[in-house]
C-alpha positions as CSV (number, residue, x, y, z in Angstrom):
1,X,153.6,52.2,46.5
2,X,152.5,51.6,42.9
3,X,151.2,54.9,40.8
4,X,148.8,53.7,38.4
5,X,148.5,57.0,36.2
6,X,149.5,56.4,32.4
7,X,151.3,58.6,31.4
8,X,149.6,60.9,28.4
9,X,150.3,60.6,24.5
10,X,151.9,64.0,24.9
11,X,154.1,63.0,28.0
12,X,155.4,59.7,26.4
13,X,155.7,61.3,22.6
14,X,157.7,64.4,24.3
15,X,160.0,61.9,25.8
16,X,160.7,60.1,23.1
17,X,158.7,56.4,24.4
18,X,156.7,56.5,21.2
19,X,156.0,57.5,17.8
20,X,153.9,59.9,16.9
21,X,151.5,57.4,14.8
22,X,150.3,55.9,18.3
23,X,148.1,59.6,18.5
24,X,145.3,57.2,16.5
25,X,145.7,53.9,18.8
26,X,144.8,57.1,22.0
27,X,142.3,58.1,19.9
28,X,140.4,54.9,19.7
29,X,141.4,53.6,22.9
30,X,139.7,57.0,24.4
31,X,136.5,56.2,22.2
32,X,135.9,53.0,23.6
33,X,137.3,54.0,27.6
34,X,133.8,56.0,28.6
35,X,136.4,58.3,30.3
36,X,134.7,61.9,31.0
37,X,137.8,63.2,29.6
38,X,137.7,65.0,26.3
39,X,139.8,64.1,23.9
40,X,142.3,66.6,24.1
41,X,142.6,66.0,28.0
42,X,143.1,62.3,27.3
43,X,146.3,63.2,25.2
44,X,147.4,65.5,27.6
45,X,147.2,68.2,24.9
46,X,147.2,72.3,25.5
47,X,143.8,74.3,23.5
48,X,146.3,75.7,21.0
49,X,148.0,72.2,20.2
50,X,144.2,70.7,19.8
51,X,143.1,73.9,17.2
52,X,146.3,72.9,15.7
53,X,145.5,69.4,15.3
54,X,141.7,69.3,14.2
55,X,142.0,72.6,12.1
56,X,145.3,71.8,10.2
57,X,145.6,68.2,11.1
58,X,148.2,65.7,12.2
59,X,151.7,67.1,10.6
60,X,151.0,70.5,12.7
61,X,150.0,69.4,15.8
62,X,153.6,67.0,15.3
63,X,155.2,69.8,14.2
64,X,154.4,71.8,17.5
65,X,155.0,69.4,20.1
66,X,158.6,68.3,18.0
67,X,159.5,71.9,18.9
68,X,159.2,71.2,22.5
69,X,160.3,68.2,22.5
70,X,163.8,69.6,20.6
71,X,163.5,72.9,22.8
């Protein structure tokens, strides 16, 4: 039986599939899908990594999920 959920940006970046530069190819892709996602649901992110990211921008929010991704 074939699961056809993607996996998140978050999922795949955590396990190492891609860099973190492919956070802008989600982005568009989920501006163009006419999900009812938001955005930050669409990358799989928690609230506090989002404030991260739109607040301080890209190198914090990479900065928070490297942690995990190392913890």
């Amino acid at each position: 039986m074939a699961e056809n959920t993607e996996k998140k940006f978050k999922e795949r970046y955590l396990a190492g599939e891609i860099e973190f530069e492919e956070i802008d190819d989600y982005s568009q892709e989920w501006g163009f899908s006419g999900t009812t996602d938001t955005l930050r649901e669409y990358l799989g992110l928690n609230a506090g990594e989002e404030d991260a990211w739109v607040s301080v921008g890209d190198e914090a929010l990479k900065e928070l999920l490297d942690k995990q991704k190392k913890g």
